[in-house]
FIFIMI-468106 format. One record per residue: residue in one letter; x, y, z of N, C-alpha, C in turn. Coordinates in steps of 0.001 Angstrom, whole numbers, padded with zeros to 6 digits, always signed. Layout:
aXYZXYZXYZ ...
END
This chain:
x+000845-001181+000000+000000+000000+000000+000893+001248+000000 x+000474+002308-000819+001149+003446-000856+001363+004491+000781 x+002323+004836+001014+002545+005339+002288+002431+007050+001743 x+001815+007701+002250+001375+009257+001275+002686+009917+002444 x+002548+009512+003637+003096+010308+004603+005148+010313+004071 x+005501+008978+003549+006738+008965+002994+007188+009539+001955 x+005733+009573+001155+005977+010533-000028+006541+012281+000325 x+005684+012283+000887+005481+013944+001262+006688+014439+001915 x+007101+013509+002542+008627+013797+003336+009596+013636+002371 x+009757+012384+001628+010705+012819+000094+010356+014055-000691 x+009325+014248-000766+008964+015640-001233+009385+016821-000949 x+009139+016686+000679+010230+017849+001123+011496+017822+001273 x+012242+016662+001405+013542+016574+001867+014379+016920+000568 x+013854+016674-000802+014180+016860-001761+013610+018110-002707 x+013114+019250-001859+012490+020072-002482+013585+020776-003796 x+014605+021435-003120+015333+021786-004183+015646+021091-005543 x+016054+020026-005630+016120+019344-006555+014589+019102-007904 x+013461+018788-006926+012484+019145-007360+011409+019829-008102 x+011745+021132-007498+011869+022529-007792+012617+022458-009482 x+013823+022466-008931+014746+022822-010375+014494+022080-011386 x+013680+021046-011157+013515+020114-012166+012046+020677-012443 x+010919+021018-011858+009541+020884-012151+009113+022034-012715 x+009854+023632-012418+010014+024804-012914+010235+025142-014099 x+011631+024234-014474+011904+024540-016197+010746+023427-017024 x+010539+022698-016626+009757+021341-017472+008403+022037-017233 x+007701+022418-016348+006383+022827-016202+006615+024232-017371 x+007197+025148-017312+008006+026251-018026+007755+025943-019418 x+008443+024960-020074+008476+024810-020822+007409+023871-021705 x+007088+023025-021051+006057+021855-021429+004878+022997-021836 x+004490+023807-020711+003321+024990-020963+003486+025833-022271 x+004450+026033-022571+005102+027001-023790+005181+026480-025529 x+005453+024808-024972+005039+023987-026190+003752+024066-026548 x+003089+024076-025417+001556+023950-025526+001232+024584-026464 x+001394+026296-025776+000991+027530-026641+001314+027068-028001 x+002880+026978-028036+002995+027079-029220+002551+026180-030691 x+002245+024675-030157+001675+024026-030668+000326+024520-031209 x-000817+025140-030384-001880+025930-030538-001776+026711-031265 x-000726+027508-031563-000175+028891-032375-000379+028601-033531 x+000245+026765-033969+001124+026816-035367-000329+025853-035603 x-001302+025149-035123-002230+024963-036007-002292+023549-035665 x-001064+022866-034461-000971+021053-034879-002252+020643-034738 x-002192+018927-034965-003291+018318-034914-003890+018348-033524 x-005338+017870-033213-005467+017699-031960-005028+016656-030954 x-004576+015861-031429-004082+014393-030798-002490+015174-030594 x-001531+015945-030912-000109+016482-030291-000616+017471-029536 x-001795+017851-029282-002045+018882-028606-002560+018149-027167 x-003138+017099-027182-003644+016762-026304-002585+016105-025805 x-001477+015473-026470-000458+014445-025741+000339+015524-025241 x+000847+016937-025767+001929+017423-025214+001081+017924-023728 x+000113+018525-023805-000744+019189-022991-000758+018169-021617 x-000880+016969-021739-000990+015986-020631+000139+015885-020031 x+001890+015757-021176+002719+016071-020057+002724+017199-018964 x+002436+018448-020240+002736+019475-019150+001355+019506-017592 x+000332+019012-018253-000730+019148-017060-000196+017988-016059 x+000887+017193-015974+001046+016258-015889+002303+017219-014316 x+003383+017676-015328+004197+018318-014183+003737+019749-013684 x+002794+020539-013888+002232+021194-013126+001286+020737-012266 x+000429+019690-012287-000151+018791-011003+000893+018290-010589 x+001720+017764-010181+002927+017482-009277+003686+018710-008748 x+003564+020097-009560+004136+020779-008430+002959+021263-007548 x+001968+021582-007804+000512+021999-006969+000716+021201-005808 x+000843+019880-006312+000991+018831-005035+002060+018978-003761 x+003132+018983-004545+004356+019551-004055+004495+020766-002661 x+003690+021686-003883+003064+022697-002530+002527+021927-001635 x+001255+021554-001392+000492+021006-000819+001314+020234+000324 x+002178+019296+000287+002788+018736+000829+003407+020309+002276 x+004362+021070+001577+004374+022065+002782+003296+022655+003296 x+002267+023127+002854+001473+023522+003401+000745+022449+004383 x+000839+021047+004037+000404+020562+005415+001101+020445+006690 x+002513+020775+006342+003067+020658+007830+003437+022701+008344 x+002324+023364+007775+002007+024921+008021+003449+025528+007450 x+003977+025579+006577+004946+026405+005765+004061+027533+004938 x+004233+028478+005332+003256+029414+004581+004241+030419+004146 x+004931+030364+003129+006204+031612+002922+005722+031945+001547 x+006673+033255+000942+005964+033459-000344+006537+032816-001751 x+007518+031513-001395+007922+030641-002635+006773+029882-002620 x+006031+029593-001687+004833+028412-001974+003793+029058-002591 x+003874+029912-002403+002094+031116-003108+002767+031125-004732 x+004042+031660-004778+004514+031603-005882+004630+030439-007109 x+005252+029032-006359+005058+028219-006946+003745+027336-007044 x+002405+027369-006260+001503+027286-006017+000866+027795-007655 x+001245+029571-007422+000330+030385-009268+000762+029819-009934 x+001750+029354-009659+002568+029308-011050+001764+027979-011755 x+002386+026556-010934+001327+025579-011337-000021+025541-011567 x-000741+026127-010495-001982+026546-011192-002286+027112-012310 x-001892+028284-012700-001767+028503-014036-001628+027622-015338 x-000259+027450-015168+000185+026275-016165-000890+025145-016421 x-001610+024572-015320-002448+024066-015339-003927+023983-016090 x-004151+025504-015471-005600+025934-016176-004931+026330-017742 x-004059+026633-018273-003615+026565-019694-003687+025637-020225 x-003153+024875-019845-003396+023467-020457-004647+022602-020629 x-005165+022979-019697-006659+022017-019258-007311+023246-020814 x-007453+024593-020635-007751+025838-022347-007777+024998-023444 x-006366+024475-023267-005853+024204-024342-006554+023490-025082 x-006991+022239-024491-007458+020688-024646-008687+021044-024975 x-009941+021766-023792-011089+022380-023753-011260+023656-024522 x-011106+024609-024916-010926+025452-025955-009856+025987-026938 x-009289+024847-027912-008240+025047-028353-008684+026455-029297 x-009918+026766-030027-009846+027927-030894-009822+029443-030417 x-010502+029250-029122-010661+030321-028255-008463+031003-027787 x-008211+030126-027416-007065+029935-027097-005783+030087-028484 x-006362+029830-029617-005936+030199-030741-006060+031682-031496 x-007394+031937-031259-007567+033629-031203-006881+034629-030729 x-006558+034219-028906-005702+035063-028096-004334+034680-028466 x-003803+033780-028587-002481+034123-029185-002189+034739-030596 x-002923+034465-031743-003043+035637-032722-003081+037013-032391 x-003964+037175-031741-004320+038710-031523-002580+039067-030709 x-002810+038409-029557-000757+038546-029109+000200+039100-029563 x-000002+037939-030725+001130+038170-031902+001223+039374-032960 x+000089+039630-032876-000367+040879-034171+000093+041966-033182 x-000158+042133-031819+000038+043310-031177+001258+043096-030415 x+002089+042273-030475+003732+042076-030601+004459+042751-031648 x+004212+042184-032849+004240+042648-033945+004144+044102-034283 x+003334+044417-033910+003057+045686-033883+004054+046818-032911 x+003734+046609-032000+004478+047404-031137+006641+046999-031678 x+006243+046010-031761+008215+045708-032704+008715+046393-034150 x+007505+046441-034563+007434+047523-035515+007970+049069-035254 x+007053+049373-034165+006996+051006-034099+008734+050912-033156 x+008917+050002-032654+010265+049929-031962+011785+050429-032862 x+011238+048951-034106+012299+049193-034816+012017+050884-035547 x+011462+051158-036114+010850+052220-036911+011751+053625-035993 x+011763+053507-034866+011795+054950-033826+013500+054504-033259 x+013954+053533-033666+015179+053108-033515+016373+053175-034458 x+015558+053201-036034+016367+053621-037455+016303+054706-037934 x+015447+055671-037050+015659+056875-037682+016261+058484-036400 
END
């Protein structure tokens, strides 16, 4: 039978390591997402990349969770707490409204675009 209480203590005893690992991969896994959404892929790479990343942002949520039950209340846990959450509810967008979610990064991009424009423009002359 799974021991939750051993988990949670590897969890913490190994937070750093954890951390450094679940930050860039949650980071990035989320970013594929987008960008997958951006460029148009099918829905089946959208849904597989989307599950990793929903995959290591529920493990850091958890992660939190784990300090917060033995009352650690500092502001890396609120922090890494949004953060996964976020990443999370993006992903879950993703899967559940991929066109909606395709709109807002267009529009993004057009008003990226835009403003890089008037950048370069006021920079060459």
């Amino acid at each position: 039978m799974i021991d939750f209480t051993t988990i949670a203590e590897f969890s913490r005893n190994n937070c750093l390591g954890i951390c450094a690992f679940l930050v860039p991969f949650n980071l990035l896994a989320t970013l594929q997402t987008l960008i997958f959404i951006g460029l148009n892929r099918p829905q089946s790479q959208i849904l597989l990349i989307s599950g990793f990343a929903s995959l290591y942002s529920g493990l850091m949520v958890l992660h939190v969770f784990t300090w917060f039950m033995i009352g650690v209340v500092m502001i890396p846990t609120y922090v890494l707490l949004l953060l996964g959450t976020t990443c999370l509810i993006i992903n879950i967008g993703a899967v559940k409204f991929p066109q909606s979610l395709r709109y807002i990064i267009g529009k993004t991009v057009l008003f990226a675009q835009k403003i890089m424009g008037r950048i370069q423009t006021v920079a060459f002359n």
